[in-house]
N, C-alpha and C positions, 0 to 999 in steps of 0.2 A: 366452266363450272361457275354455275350462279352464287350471288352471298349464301345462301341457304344449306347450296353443297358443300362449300369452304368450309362454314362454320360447322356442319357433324363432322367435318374432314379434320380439322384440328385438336378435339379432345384424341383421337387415336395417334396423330402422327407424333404430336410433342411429347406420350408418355414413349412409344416404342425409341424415339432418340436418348429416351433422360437414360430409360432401360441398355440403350448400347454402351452409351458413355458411363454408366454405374459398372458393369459389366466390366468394361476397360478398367475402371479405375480399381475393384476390386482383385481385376489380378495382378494388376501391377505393385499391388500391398502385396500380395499373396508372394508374388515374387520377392519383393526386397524382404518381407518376412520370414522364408524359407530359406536364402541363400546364405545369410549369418550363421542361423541354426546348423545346418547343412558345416558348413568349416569348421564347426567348434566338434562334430563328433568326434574327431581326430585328436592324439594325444598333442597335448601344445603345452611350453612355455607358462603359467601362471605369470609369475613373476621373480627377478632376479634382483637376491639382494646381496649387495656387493658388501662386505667384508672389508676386503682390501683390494689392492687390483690386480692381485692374482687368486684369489681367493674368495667364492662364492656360496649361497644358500642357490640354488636353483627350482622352483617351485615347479614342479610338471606332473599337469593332471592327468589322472590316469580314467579312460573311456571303461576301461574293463572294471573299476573299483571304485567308478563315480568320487572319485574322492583325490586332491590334492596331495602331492607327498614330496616334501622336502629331499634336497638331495646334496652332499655335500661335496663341491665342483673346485679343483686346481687348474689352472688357466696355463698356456706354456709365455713364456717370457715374450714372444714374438703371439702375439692372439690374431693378428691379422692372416697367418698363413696357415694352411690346412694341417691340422695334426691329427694322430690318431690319439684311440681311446681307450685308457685300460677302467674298469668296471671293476670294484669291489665290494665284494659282499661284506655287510660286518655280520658278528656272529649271534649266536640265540637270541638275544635281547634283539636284535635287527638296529642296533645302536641307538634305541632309545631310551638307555636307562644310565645313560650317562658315558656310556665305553666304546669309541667307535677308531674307525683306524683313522680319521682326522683328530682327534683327541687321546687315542693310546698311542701315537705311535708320533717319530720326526720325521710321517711323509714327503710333508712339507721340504723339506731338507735333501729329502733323497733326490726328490725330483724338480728344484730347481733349477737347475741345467740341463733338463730335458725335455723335448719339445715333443709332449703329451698330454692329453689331458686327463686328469686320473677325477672319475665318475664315482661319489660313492651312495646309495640311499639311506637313506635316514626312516627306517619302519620295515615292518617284518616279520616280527616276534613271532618266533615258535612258529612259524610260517615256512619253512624248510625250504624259501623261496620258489613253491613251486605253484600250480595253479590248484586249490579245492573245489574236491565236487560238487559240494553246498558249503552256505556259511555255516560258518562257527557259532553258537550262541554269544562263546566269551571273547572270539579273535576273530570274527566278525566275515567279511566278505576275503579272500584271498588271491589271486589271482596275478600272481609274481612274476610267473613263468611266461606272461604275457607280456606283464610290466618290463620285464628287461631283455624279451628278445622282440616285441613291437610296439612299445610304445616310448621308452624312456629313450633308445638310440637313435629314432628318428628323431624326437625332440633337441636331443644336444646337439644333432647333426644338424636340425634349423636353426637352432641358437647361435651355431660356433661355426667357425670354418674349420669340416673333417676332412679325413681322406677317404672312409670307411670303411678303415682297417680297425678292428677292434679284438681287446681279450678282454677274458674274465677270472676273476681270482675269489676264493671263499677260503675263511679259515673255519677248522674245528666242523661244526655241523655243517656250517656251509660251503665246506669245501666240495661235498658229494653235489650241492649244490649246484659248484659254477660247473662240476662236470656236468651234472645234466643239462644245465642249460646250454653248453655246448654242444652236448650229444641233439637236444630239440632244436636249437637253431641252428645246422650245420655251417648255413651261409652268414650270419649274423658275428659269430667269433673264429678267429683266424689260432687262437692262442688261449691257452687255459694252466691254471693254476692251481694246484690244491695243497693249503699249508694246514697240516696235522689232522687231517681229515681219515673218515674212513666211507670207501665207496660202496660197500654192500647197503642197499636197502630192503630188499626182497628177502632175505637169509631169516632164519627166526631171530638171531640174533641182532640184526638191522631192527627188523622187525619193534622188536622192545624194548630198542635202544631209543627209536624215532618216538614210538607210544610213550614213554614216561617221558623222555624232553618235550612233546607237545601238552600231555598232560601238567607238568610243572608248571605251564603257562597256562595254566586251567581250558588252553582247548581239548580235542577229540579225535583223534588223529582219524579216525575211522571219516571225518567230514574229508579229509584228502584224500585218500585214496581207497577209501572203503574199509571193509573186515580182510584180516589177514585171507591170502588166497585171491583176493580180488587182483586179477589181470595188470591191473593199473599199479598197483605194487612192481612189477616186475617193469612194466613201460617206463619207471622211473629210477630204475636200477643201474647206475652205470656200470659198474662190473659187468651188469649181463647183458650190455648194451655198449659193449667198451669197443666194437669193433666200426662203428659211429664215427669217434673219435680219430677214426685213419685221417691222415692229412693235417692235421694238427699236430699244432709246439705244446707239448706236456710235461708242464714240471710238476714234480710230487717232492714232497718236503715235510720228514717226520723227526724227530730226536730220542733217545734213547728212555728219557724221561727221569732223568739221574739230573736233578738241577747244575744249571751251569748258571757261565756270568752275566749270558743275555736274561736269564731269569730275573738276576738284578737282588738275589737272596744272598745273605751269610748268617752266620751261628747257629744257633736252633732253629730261625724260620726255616732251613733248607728241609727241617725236620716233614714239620706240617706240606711243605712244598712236596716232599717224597711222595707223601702219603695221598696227595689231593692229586695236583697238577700232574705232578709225573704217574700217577698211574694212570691216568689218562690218555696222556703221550704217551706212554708205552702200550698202551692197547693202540693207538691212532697208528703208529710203529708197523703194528705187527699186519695191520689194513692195507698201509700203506706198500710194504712187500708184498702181501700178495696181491697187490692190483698190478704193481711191477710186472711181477711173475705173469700175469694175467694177461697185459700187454706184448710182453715178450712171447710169449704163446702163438697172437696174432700175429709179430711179426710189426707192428706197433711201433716205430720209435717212441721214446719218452727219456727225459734226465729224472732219476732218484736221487735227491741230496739228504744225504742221514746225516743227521747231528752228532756226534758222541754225548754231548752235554743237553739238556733243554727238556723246560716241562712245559706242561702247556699256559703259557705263559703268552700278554701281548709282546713281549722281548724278543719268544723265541716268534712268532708268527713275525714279529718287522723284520729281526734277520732273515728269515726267509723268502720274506717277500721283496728285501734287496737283493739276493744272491738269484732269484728268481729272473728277474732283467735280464740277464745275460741270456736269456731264451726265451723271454718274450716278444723284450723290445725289438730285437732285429725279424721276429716275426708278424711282426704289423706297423714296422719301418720307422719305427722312433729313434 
């Protein structure tokens, strides 16, 4: 090749190499740019703010709710060895309005000597912790039923060392709650709980018992599971979905609704106490037998612990949810 050839030979050869090496170089951006993104769609860890040192905020974001949600984390005395994990629902408010079983209750107390780690969320509201069809105007995106059977127990299970044995407990509304979400993650809870709860959702009576507590909270119950009649009402029905539940430790735990001393009432409050809390508990009572009956039908083992005293009250829900141990823990090996 003459200068002449060389020289038309160089404008084409030097752009086709700039073009390979650009070429290279943008996918190796493409790469390191994609691989980050790619890990984060997974629920993860935010951040963890330690309290004390058994006692945490645990920050973990939720893929299904785009959106970060506090969670309030008891740690077991030995954190370096695999424990399991008990899950607690708090009630309507989803413990964001000041009332949660880390602040109503001497959790804390109960389970200092036991090597578990008790998981609670902090958000919820009127949320019947399950997953809605669409958002809410006023309670926004929901997606619970996701949150706590695939994305919040892998998160603590990265955080902590588990065994991945797990229960779940709800009081009052969301006692139907931790049932369902046992009934939808069969393999997720080994153990379930429900303190003064009633399990009918699909019934009329569910029905507009669920519509006015979601409406309270100015949502639309129709954005969870549609208009009465809608199929998905009944998908969400533990009662009629109670034979789910075979192979699982089930405690149920109602009171009479005649104030007692875990109430924590005397003189005339017991009066107001009657009228509010215990008639409450005495309708969650009467739910509670028949979901008994219900089980017992199937064939179902379950423990029913009936209070003589107690309204609905966080007094009576902590007693409960200590006499409850005695059938959980040795069911997910605490």
């Amino acid at each position: 090749m003459n200068e002449s050839q060389r020289a038309e030979a160089l404008p084409t050869q030097v752009p086709r190499a700039l073009i390979i090496l650009c070429a290279l170089f943008l996918l190796i951006l493409s790469v390191l740019a994609v691989a980050p993104a790619g890990a984060q769609t997974g629920p993860r860890v935010d951040r963890i703010d330690r309290i004390s040192d058994r006692f945490a905020i645990v920050h973990v974001y939720s893929p299904s709710m785009n959106r970060v949600i506090p969670n309030e984390v008891y740690l077991p005395e030995n954190q370096g060895a695999p424990s399991p994990t008990l899950y607690l629902l708090n009630g309507v408010d989803g413990g964001q309005e000041g009332k949660s079983w880390f602040q109503s209750t001497r959790l804390r107390d109960f389970f200092h000597n036991k090597h578990v780690k008790v998981v609670s969320p902090v958000g919820g509201r009127y949320s019947m912790y399950t997953d809605w069809r669409l958002p809410d105007p006023i309670l926004g995106v929901n997606k619970w039923q996701t949150y706590m059977t695939a994305e919040l127990p892998i998160a603590i299970d990265n955080a902590f060392p588990s065994t991945g044995r797990n229960a779940v407990g709800g009081l009052s509304l969301s006692a139907a709650s931790a049932l369902n979400l046992a009934i939808q993650a069969p393999h997720r809870y080994q153990a379930v709980a429900s303190y003064s709860g009633c399990a009918r959702t699909s019934s009329p009576e569910g029905i507009a018992a669920n519509a006015a507590v979601v409406a309270f909270g100015g949502g639309n119950v129709v954005n969870a599971f549609g208009a009465p009649g809608d199929p998905a009402w009944v998908a969400n029905d533990p009662f009629v979905n109670a034979e789910r539940l075979r192979g699982k430790a089930i405690y149920l735990a109602a009171a009479s609704g005649i104030p007692g001393p875990a109430d924590g009432v005397t003189g005339l409050a017991v009066i107001g106490q009657t009228l509010g809390p215990g008639a409450v508990e005495f309708a969650t009572n009467l739910c509670s037998l028949a979901f008994k009956a219900r089980l017992d039908s199937l064939s179902i083992p379950a423990t029913l612990a009936h209070q003589a005293n107690g309204a609905h009250t966080w007094g009576l829900f902590e007693q409960q949810m200590r006499d409850s141990w005695r059938v959980i823990g040795p069911a997910i090996g605490a």
